[in-house]
N, CA, C and O of each residue as an XYZ file, in Angstrom:
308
protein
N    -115.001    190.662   -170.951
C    -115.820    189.488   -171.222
C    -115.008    188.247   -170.825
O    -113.845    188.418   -171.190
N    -115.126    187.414   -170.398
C    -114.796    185.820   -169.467
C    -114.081    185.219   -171.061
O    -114.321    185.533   -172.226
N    -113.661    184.786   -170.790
C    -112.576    183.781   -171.899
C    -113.239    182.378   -171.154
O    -113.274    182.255   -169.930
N    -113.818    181.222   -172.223
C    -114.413    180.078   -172.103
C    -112.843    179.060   -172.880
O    -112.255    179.112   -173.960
N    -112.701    178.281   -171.699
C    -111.928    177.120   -172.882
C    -112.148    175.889   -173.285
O    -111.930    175.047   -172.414
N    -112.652    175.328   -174.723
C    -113.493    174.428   -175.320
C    -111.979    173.380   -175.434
O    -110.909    173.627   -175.990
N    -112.447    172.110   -174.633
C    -110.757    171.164   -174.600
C    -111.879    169.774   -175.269
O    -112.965    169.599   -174.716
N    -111.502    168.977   -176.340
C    -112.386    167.908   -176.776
C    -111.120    166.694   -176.137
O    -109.904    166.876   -176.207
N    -111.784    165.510   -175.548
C    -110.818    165.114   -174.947
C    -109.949    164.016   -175.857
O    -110.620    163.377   -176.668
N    -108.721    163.778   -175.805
C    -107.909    163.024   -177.172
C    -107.496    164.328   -177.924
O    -106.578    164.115   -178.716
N    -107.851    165.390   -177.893
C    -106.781    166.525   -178.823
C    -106.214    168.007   -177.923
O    -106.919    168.823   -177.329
N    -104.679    167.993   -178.082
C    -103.927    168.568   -177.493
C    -103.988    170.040   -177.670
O    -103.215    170.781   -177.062
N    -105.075    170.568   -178.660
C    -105.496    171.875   -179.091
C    -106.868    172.148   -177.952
O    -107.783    171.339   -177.802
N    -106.751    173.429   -177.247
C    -107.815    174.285   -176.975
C    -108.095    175.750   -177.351
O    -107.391    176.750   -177.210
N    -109.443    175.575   -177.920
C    -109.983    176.926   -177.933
C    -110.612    177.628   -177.029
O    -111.610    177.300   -176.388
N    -109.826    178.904   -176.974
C    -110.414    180.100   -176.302
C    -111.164    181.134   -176.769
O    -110.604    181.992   -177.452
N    -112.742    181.244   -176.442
C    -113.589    181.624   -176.513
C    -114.285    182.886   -175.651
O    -114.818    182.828   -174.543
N    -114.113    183.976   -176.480
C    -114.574    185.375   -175.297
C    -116.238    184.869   -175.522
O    -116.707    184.600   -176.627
N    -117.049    184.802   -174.145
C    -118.499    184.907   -174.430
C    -119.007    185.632   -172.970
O    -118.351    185.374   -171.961
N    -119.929    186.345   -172.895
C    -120.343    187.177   -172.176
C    -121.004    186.469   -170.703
O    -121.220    187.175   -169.719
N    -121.243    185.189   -170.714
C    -121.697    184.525   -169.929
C    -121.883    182.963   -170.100
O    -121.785    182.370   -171.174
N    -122.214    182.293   -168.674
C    -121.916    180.559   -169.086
C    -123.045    180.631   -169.826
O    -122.867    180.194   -170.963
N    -124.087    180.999   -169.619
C    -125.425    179.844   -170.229
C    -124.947    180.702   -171.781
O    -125.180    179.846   -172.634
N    -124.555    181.608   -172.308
C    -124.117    181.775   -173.884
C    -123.190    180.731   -174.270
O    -123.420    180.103   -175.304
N    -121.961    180.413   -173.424
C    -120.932    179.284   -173.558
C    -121.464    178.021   -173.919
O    -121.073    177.363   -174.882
N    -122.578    177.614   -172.941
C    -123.624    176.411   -172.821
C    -124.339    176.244   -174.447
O    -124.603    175.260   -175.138
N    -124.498    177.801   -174.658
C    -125.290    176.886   -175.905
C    -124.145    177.576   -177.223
O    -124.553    177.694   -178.378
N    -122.753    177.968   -176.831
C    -121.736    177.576   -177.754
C    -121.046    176.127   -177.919
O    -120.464    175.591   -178.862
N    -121.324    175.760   -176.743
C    -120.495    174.423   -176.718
C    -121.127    173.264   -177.355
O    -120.489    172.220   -177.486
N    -122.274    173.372   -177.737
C    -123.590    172.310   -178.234
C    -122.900    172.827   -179.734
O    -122.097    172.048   -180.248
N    -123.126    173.806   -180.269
C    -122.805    174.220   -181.470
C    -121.253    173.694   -181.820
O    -121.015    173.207   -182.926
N    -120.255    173.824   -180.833
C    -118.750    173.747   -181.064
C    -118.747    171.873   -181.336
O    -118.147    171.251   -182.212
N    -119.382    171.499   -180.558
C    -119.471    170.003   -180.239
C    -120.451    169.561   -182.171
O    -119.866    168.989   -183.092
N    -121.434    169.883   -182.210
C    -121.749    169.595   -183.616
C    -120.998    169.521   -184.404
O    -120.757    168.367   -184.758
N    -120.091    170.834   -185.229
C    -119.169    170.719   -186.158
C    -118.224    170.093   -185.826
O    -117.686    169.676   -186.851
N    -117.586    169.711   -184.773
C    -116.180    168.804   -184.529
C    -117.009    167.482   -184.859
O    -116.318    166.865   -185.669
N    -117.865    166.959   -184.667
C    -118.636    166.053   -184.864
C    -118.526    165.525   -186.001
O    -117.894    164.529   -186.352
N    -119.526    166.628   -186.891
C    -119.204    165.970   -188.082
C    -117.973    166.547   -189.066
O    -118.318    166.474   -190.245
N    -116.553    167.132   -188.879
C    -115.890    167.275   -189.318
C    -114.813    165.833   -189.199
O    -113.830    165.593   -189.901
N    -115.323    165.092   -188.180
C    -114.655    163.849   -187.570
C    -115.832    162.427   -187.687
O    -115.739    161.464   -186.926
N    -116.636    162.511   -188.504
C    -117.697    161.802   -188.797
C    -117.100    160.114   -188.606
O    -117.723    159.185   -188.091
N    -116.009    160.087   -189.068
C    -116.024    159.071   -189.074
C    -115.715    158.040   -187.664
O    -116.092    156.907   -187.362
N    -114.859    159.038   -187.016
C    -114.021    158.069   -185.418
C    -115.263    158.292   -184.887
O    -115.703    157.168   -184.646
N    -116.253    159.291   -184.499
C    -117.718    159.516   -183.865
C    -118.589    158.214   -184.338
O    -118.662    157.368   -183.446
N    -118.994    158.010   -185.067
C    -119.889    156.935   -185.231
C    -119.210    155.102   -185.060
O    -119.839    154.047   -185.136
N    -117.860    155.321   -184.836
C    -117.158    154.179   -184.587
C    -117.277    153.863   -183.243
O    -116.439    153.110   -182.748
N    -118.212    154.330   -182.543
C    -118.900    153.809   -180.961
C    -117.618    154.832   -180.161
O    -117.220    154.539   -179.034
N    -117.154    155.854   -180.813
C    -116.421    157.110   -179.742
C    -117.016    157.511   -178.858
O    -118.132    157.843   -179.257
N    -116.891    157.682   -177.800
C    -117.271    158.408   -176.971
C    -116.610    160.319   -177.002
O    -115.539    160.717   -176.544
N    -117.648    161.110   -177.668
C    -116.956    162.785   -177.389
C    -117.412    163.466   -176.344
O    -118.564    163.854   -176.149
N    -116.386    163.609   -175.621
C    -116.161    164.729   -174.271
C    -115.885    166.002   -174.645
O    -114.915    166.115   -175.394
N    -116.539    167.133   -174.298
C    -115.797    168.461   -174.428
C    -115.806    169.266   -173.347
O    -116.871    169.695   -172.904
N    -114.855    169.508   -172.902
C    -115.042    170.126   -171.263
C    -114.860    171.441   -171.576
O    -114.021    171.792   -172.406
N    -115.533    172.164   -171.019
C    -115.624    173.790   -171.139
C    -114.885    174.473   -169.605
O    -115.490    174.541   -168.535
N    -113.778    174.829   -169.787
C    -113.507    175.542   -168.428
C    -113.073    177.269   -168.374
O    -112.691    178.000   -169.288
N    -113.293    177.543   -167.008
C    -112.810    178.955   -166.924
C    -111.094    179.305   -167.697
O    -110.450    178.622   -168.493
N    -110.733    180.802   -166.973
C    -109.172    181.357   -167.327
C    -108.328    180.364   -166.246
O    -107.172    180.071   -166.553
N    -108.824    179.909   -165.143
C    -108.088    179.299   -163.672
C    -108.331    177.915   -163.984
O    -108.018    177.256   -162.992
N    -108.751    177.168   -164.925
C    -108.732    175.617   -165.637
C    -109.809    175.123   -164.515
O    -109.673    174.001   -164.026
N    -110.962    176.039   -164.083
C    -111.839    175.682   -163.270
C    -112.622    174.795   -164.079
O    -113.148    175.682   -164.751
N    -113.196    173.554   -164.620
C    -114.099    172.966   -164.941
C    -115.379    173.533   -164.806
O    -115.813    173.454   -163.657
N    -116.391    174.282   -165.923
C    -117.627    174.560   -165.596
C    -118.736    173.638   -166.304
O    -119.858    173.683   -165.800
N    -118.616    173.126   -166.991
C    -119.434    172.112   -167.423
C    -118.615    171.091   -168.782
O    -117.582    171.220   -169.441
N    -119.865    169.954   -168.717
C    -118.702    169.320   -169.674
C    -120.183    168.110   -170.673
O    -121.031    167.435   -170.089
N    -119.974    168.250   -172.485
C    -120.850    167.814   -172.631
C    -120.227    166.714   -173.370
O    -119.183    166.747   -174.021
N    -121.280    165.421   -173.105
C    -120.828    163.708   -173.362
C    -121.716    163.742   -174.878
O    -122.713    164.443   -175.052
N    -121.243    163.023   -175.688
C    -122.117    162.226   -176.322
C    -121.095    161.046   -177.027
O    -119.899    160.792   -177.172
N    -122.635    160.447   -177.400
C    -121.916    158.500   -177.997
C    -122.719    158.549   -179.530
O    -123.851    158.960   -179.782
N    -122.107    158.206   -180.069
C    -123.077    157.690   -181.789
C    -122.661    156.344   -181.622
O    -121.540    155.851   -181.500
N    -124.310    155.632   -181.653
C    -124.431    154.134   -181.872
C    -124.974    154.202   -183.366
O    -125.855    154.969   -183.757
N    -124.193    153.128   -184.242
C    -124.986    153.014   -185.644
C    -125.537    151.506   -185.348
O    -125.016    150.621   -184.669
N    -126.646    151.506   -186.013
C    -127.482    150.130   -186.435
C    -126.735    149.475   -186.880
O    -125.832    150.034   -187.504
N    -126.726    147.875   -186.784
C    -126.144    146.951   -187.224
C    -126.870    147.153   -189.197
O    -126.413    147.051   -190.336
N    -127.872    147.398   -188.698
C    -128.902    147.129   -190.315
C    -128.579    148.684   -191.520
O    -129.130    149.013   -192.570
N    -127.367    149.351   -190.661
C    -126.936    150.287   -191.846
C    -125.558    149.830   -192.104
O    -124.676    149.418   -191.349
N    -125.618    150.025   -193.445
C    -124.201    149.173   -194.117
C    -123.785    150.968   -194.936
O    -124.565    151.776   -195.440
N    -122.267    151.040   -194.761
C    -121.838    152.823   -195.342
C    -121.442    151.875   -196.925
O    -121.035    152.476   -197.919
């Protein structure tokens, strides 16, 4: 089975992930990307930008997913 490696960009830790194929990886990486999310709730909604690049065993880049949290001015924590 292909070894996937989940790299979030700003942390020097990657996980390696056995999954049987990309589009399974594809919708591990949506899932992997959620919980880092909100385990990090707070730098994410501080207008972070999270990158997580998913690459092969050869550091081939196979896809890579962006997201931004904008909060409303009109929510006060």
């Amino acid at each position: 089975m292909p070894l996937f490696h989940f790299k979030v960009e700003g942390d020097p830790d990657v996980d390696a992930i056995e999954l049987p194929s990309v589009a399974v990886a594809k919708c591990e990486a949506v899932k992997y990307a959620g919980k880092r999310i909100c385990d990090e709730a707070d730098r994410f909604w501080d207008a972070s930008l999270f990158t997580l690049n998913v690459t092969d065993d050869r550091g081939l880049s196979l896809f890579m997913l962006m997201m931004t949290g904008v909060q409303s001015a009109a929510v006060s924590d």
